[in-house]
MARBAKOL-392104 format. One record per residue (C-alpha): residue number from 1; x, y, z. Coordinates in steps of 0.1 Angstrom, whole numbers, plus 5000, padded with zeros to 4 digits. Layout:
// MARBAKOL-392104
+-----+------+------+------+
:   k :   xx :   yy :   zz :
+-----+------+------+------+
: NUM :    X :    Y :    Z :
...
+-----+------+------+------+
//
This chain:
// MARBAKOL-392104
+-----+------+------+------+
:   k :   xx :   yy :   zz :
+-----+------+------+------+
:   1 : 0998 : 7388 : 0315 :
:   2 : 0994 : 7424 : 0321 :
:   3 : 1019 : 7437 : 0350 :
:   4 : 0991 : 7462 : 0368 :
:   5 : 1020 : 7486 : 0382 :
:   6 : 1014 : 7522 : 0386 :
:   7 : 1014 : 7551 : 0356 :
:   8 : 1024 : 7531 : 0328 :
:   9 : 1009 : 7498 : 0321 :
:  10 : 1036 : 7466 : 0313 :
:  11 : 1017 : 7441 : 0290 :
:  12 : 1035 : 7407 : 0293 :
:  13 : 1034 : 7381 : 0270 :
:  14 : 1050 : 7347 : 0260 :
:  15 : 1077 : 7356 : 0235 :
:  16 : 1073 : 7393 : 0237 :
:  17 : 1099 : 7420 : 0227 :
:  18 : 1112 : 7449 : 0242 :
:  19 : 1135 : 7475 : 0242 :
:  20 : 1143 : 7484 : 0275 :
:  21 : 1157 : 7518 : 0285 :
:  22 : 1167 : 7532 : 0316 :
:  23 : 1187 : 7562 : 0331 :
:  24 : 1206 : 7566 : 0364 :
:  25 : 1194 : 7588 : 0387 :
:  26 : 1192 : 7624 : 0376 :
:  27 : 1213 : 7617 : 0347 :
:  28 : 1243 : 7604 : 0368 :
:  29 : 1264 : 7576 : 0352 :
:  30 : 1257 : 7541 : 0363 :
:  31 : 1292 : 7525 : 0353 :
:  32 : 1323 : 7543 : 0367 :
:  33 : 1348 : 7522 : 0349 :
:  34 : 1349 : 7496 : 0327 :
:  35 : 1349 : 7466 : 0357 :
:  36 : 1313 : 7481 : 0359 :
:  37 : 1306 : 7475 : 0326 :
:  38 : 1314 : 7441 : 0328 :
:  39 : 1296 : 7438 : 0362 :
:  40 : 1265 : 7444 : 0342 :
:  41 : 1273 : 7423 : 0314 :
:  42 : 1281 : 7399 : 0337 :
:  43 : 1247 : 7406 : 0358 :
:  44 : 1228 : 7410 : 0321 :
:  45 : 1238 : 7372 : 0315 :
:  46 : 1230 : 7356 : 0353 :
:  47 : 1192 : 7373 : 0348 :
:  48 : 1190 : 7360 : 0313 :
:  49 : 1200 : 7320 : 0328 :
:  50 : 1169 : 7327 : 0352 :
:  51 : 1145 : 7344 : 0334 :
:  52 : 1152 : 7326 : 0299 :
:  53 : 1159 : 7359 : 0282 :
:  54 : 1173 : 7362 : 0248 :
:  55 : 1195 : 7392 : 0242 :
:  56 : 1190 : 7405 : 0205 :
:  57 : 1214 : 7440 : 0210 :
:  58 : 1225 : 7461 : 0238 :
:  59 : 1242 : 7492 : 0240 :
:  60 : 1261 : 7506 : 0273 :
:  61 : 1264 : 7542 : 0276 :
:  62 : 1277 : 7566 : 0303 :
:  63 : 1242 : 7573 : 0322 :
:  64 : 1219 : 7547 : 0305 :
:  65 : 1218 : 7515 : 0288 :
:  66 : 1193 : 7503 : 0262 :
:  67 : 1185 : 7464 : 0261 :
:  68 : 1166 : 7443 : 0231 :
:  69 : 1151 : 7417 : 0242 :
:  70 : 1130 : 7389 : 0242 :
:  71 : 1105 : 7367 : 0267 :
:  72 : 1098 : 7337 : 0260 :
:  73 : 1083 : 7334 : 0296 :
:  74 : 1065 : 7368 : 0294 :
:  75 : 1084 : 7376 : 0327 :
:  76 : 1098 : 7409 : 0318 :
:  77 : 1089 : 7426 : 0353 :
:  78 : 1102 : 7395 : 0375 :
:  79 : 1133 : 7394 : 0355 :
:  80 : 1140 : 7433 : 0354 :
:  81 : 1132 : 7438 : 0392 :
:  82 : 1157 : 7412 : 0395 :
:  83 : 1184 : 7426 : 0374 :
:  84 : 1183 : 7459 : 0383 :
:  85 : 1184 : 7453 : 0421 :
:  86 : 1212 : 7430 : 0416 :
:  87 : 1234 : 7450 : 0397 :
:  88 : 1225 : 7484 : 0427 :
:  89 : 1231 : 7463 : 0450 :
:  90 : 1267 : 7452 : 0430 :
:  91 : 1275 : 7490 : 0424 :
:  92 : 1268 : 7504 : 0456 :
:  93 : 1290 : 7481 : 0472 :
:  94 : 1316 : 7479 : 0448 :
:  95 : 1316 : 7520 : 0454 :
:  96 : 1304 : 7521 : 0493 :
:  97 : 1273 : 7536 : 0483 :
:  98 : 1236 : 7534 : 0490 :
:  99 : 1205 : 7542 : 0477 :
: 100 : 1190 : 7546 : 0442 :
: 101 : 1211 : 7540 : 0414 :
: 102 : 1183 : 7545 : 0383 :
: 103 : 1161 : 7570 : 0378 :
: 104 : 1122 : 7558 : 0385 :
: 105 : 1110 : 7530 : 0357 :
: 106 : 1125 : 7518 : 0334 :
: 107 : 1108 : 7524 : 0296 :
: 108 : 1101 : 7491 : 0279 :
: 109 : 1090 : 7498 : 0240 :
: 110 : 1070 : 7467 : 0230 :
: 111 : 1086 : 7459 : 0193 :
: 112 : 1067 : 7433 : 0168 :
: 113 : 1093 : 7405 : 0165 :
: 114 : 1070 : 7388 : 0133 :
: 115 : 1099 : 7399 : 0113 :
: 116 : 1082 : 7426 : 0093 :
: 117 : 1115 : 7452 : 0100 :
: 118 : 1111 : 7466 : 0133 :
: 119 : 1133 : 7444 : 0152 :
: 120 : 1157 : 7458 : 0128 :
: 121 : 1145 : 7491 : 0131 :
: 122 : 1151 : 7488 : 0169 :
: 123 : 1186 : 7471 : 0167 :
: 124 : 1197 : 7497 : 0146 :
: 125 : 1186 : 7521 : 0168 :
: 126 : 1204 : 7504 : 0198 :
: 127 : 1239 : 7498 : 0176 :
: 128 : 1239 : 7534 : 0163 :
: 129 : 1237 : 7551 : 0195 :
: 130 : 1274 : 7558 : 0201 :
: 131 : 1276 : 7576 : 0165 :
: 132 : 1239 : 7597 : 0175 :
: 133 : 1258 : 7604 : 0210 :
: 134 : 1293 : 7619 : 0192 :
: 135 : 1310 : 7591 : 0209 :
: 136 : 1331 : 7577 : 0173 :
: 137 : 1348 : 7603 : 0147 :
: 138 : 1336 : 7602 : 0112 :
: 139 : 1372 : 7581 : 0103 :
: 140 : 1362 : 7557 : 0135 :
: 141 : 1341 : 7519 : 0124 :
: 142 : 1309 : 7514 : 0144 :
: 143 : 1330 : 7482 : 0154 :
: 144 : 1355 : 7508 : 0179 :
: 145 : 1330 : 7514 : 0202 :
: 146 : 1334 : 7482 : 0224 :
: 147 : 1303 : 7482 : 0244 :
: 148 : 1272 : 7472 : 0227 :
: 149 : 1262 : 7438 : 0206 :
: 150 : 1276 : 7451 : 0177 :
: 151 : 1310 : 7441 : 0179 :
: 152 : 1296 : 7411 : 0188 :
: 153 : 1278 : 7399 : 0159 :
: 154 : 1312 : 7405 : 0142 :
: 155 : 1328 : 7375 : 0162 :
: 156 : 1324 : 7338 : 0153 :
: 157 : 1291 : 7321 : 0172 :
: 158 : 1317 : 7306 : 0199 :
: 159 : 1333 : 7338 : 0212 :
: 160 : 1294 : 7355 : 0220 :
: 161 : 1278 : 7352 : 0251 :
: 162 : 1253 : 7327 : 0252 :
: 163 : 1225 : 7344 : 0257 :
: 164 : 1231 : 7372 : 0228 :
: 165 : 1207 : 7356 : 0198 :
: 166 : 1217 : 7373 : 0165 :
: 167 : 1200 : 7349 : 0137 :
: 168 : 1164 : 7371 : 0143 :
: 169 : 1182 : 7406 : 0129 :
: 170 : 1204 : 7386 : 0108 :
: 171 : 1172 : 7371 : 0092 :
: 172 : 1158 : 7403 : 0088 :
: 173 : 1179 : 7420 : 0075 :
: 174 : 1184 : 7392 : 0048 :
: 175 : 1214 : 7375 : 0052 :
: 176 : 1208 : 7339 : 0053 :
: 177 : 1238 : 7324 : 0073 :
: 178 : 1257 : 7335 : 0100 :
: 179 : 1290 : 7329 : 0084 :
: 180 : 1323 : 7351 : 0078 :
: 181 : 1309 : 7365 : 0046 :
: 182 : 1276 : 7373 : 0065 :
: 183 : 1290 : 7393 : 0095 :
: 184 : 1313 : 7412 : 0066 :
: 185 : 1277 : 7421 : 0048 :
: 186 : 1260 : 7426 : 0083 :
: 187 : 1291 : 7451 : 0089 :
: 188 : 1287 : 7469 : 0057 :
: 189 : 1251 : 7471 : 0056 :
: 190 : 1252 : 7489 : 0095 :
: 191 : 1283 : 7512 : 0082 :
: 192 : 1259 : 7522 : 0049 :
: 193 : 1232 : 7526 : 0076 :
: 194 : 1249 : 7553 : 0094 :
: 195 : 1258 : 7575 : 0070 :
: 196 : 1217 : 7571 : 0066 :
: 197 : 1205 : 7611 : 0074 :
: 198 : 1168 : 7607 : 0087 :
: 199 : 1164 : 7625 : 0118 :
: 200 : 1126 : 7615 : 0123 :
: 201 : 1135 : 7581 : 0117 :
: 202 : 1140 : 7573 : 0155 :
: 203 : 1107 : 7592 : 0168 :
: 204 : 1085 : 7564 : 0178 :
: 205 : 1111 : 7546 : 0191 :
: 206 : 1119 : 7576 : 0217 :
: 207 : 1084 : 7581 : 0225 :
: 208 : 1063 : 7556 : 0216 :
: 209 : 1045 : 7533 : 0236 :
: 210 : 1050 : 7500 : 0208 :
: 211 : 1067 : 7499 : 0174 :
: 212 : 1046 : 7477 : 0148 :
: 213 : 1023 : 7468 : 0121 :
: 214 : 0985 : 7485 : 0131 :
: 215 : 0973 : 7450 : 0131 :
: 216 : 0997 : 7443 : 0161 :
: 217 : 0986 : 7475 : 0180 :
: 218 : 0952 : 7463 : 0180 :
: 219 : 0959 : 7433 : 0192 :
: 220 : 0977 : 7445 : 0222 :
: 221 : 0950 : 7472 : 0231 :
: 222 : 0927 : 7442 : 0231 :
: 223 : 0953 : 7428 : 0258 :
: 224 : 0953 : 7459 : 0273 :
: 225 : 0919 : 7475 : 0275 :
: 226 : 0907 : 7456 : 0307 :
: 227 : 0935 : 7460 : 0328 :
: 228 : 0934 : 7494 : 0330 :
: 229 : 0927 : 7510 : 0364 :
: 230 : 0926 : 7543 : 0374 :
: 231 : 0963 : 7547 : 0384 :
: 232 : 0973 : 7541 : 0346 :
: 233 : 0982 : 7568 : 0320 :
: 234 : 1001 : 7580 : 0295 :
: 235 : 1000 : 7574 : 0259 :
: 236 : 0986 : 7538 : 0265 :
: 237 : 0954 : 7552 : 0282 :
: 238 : 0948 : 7576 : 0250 :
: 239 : 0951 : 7548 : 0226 :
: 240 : 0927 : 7523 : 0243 :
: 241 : 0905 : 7551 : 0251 :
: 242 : 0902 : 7560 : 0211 :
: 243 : 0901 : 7519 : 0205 :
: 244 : 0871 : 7519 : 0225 :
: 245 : 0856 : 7549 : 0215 :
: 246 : 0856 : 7542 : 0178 :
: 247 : 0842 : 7507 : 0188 :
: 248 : 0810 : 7525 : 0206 :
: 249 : 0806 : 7547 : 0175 :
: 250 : 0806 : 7524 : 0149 :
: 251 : 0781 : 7500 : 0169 :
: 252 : 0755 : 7535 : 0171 :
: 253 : 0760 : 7543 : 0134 :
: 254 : 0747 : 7511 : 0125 :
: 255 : 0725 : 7507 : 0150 :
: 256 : 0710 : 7538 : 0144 :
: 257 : 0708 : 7529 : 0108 :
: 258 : 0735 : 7555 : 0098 :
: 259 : 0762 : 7557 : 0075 :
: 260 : 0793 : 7585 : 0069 :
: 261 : 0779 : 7599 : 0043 :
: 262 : 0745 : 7604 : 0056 :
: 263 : 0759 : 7619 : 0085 :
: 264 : 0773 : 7649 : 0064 :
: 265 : 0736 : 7659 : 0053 :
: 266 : 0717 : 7655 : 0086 :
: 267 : 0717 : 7690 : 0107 :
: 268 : 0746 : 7691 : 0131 :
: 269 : 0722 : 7691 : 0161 :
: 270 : 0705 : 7659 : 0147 :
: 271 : 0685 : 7640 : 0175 :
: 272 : 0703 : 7606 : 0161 :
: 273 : 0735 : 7629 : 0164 :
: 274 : 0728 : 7641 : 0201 :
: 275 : 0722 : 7608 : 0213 :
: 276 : 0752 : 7590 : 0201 :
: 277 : 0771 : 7618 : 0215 :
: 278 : 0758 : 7618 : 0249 :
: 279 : 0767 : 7576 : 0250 :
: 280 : 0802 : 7584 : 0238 :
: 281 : 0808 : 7609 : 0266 :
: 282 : 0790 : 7593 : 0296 :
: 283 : 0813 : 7558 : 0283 :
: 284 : 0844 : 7576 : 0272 :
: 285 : 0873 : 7602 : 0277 :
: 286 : 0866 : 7613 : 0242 :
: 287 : 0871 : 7655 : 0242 :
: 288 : 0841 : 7672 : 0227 :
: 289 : 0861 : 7680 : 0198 :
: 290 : 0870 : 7646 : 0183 :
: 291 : 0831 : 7633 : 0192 :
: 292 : 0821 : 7668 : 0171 :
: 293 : 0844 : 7656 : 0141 :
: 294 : 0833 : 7623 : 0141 :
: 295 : 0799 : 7627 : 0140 :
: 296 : 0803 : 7661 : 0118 :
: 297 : 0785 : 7685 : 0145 :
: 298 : 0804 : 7712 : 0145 :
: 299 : 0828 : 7727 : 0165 :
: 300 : 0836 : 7716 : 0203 :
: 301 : 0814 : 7742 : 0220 :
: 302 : 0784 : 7737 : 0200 :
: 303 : 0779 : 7702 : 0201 :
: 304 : 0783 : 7702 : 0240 :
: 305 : 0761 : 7734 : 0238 :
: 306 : 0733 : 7715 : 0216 :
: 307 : 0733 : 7683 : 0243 :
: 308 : 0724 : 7707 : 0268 :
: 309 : 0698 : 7725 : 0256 :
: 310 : 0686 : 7688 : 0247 :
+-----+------+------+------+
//
């Protein structure tokens, strides 16, 4: 199911993955104290009994939080309207406040969970935000910081919460039992992990729109590409855009008998040329210059000039 809620569109399916983002409003904090903290642990767990959520990391930070997680339902806007409001509406009158608490929507990443290394990717991502945010000393573990999952996959399975699932990164990141000897090599591996120096290594997380194998991207702009209405945008609308416009080219090329490298000898105001063009803009967003690459006619202005004078 595909949530059809303005700007950014939420694609919803059984057993998808997230990782949910969001900021109080203009940057101010959304826990006070640390009873706050556990208000929205507390509030993280109630939403996660009623939408069936399954918590793979969370981190707690002073104006934002960052959430991994999964639905089995595909009921990720039901369950964050829910969770959200509930823990305002907790704040505000914990504090004698009203109003807004986060800032506009939240950003929900969709992450392949098929165990190719981006759930880990993600995770780590998540665990190694107090470090990124100069929150923990060089001489500091990852384990002081007490507010995210990661101190929590260091206890045994009885002293999580319930609905924090660990055996998915676990797997992943190959350690095959969640015993004493595994948390030791989960905490070892994360330690080695940190001292990691990749600055770009985070970029798609922080503004991407998904985080996976191509093969999963296409499958999701197949999900998406009807749902799309006029109030949608963003990097989503680019993507399905291209998806389709690359679909409408290939189908001309062979239709009109056409292959790449045939394309390079015919004159760049070929009739065959012109008339693919003129179907890719009058069915697409595609600028002038990406149809010019594509069909090797030039530069922006004189394809568009050379339809014209057709």
């Amino acid at each position: 199911m595909l949530s059809a809620m303005a700007r950014k569109l939420r694609v919803e399916y059984p057993g998808a993955m997230y990782h949910v983002m969001n900021r109080g409003d203009r940057r101010e904090p959304i826990f006070w104290d640390d009873q706050d903290r556990n208000r929205f642990l507390e509030t993280l767990g109630e939403a996660c009994a009623k939408a069936d959520w399954q918590v793979h990391a969370y981190c707690l930070m002073g104006n934002h939080f960052h959430l991994v997680l999964e639905t089995p339902h595909g009921n990720l806007v039901a369950g964050m309207k829910w969770f959200l409001g509930t823990y305002t509406s907790r704040f505000n009158r914990r504090h004698k406040l009203f109003g807004h608490l986060f800032s506009g929507r939240y950003k929900a990443l969709i992450v392949d969970g098929s165990g190719t290394g981006y759930l880990r990717t993600v995770c780590d991502n998540v665990h190694l935000n107090p470090v990124r945010a100069g929150l923990l000393s060089g001489q500091q573990a990852l384990r002081a910081y007490p507010w995210s999952s990661y101190g929590e996959y260091l206890k045994p399975p009885g002293r999580r919460p319930g609905w924090l699932r660990v055996d998915r990164l676990l797997g992943e990141m190959r350690i095959p039992k969640d015993t004493g000897a595994g948390r030791r090599q989960f905490e070892r591996l994360m330690e080695e992990r940190r001292l990691a120096k990749n600055p770009g290594q985070w970029k798609q997380i922080r503004r991407g729109w998904f985080l996976g194998e191509e093969s999963f991207r296409a499958e999701l702009l197949e999900q998406m590409q009807e749902h799309l209405g006029a109030h949608h945008g963003g990097s989503e609308r680019v993507e399905t855009a291209m998806a389709k416009a690359e679909r409408l080219l290939a189908e001309e090329l062979e239709r009109q008998g056409l292959g790449e490298g045939e394309l390079a000898k015919r004159r760049k105001a070929d009739r065959k040329k012109q008339e693919i063009a003129q179907r890719l803009r009058s069915e697409t967003t595609m600028t002038w210059a990406w149809i010019a690459s594509h069909l090797q006619m030039g530069t922006a202005g004189y394809a568009a000039n050379s339809l014209r004078q057709r």
